[in-house]
C-alpha positions in Angstrom: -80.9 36.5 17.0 -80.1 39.3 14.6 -76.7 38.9 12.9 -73.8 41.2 14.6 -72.3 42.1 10.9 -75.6 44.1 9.9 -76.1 46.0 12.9 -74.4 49.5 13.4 -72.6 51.0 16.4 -73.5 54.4 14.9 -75.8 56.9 16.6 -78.7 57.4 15.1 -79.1 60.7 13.5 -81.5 63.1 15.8 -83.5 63.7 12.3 -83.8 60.1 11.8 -85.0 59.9 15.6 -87.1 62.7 16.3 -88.7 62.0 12.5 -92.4 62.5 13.9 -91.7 65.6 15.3 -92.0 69.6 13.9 -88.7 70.7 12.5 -88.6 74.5 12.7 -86.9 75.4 9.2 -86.4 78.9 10.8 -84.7 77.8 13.2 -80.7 77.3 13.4 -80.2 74.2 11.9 -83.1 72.8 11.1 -84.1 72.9 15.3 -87.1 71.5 16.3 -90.1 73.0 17.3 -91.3 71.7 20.6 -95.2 70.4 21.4 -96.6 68.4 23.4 -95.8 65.4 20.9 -91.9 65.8 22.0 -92.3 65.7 25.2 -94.7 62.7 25.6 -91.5 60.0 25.4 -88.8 61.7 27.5 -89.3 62.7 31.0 -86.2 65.2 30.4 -88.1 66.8 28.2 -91.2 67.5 30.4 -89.2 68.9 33.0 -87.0 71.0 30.4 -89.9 72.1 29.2 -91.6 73.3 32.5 -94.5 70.6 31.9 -95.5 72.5 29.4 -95.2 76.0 30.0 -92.6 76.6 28.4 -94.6 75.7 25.2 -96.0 79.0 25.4 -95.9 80.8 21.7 -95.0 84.0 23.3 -92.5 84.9 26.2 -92.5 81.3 27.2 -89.4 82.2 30.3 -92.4 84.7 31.4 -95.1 82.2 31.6 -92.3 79.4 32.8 -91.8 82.1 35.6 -95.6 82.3 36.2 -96.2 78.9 36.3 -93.6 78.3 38.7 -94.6 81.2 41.1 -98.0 78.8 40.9 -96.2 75.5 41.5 -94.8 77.7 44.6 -98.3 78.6 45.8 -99.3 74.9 45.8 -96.3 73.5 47.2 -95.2 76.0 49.6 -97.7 74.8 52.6 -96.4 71.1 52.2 -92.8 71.9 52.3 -90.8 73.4 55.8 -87.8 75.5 54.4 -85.3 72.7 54.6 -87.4 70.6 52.3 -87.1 73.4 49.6 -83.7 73.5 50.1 -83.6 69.7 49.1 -86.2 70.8 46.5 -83.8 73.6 45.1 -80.4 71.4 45.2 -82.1 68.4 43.2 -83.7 70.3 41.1 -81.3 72.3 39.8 -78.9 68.9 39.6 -82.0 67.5 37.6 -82.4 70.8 35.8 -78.7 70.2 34.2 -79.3 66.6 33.2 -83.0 67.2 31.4 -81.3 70.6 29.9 -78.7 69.1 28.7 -80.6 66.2 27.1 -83.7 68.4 25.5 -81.0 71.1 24.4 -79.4 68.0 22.3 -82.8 66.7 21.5 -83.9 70.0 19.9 -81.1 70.9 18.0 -80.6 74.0 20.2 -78.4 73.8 23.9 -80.2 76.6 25.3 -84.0 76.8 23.4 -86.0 79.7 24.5 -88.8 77.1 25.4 -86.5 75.0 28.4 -87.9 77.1 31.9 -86.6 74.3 33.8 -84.3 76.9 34.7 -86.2 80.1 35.4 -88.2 77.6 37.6 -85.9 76.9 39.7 -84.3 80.1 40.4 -87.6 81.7 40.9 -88.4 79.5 43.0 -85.5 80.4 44.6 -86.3 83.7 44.6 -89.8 82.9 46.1 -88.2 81.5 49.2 -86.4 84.3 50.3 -88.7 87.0 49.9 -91.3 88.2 52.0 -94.8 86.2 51.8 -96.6 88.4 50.6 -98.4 89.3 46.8 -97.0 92.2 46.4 -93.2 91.4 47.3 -94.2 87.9 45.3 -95.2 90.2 42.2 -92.4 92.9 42.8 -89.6 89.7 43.1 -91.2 88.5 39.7 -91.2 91.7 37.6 -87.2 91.9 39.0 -86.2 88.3 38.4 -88.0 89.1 34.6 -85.5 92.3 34.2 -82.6 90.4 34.9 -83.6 87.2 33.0 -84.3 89.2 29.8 -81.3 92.1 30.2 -78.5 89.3 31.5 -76.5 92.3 32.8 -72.8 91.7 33.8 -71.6 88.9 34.1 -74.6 86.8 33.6 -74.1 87.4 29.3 -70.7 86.4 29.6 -71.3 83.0 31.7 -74.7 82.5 29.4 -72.3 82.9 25.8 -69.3 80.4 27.7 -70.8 78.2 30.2 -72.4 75.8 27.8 -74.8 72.9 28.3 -77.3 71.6 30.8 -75.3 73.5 33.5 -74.8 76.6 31.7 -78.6 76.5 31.1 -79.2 76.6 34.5 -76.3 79.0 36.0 -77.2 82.3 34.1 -81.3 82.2 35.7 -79.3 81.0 39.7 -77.1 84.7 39.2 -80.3 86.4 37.9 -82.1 85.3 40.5 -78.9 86.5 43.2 -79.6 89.5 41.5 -83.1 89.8 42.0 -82.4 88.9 46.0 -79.9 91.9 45.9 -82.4 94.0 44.6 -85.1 93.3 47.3 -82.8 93.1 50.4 -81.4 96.6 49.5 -85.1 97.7 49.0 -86.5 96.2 52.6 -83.1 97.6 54.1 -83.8 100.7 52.8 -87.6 100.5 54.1 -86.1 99.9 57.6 
């Protein structure tokens, strides 16, 4: 039985515990660099991470976003709407815990490489529009636009709303957005 007078209530320093993984010197404060490696122990981190896409050297919320319009494709003829409902509202709930804790994890709250949260609200998005490629690929450039610009008030909640559930709010109003967007341009079809 170890003896209670050497062992330490402290936390253990993230440096101390992530020690085997890439430490970005770039990056503010030393973050680290995500790879497969991190994500092996943590299941927050895998779904964070977009099981892997969001790994992605380049534009990793556009191939996040790819990936889950992919995931949709494969899912979509197992689920009726009310069981992506259930899919939505748990995943985003999941989405705030694993955001939170691979935000903390990599020295950054809200690192470019988490798509947890451009999954679900594409996703989202995916459910509402028409079922068809080209209003799939129209909603995806749209939901991209508003992702990337973060027009009014979605820069504002991103920059104030911190943590796992600030992670996943600003994608939720892009993705409102990008609904907008595509019922004003199938009303105006009408």
């Amino acid at each position: 039985m170890p003896d209670p007078s050497t062992t330490s209530a402290e936390p253990v320093p993230a440096a101390q515990r992530l020690r085997a993984e890439a430490v970005d010197p770039a990056a503010p404060g030393g973050a680290i660099s995500p790879s497969f490696g991190f994500m092996r122990p943590r299941l927050a981190r895998w779904i964070a991470l977009g099981f892997g896409s969001g790994l992605s050297p380049v534009a990793p919320g556009t191939v996040g976003t790819l990936w889950a319009w992919a995931a949709f494709l494969a899912i979509n003829p197992w689920l009726s709407d009310v069981g992506w409902w259930v899919v939505l509202v748990l995943g985003f709930a999941l989405g705030c815990w694993a955001c939170e804790r691979t935000g903390r994890d990599l020295g950054q709250p809200d690192h470019s490489g988490m798509v947890w949260d451009e999954v679900i609200a594409f996703w989202l998005v995916l459910l509402v529009v028409p079922q068809d490629f080209r209003s799939q690929l129209a909603a995806f450039f749209v939901f991209r636009f508003f992702d990337v610009l973060k027009p009014p008030p979605i820069r504002f909640l991103d920059q104030t709303v911190k943590g796992g559930f600030g992670v996943m709010l600003d994608d939720l109003l892009a993705a409102f957005y990008t609904l907008l967007v595509v019922a004003l341009w199938t009303w105006g079809q009408s």
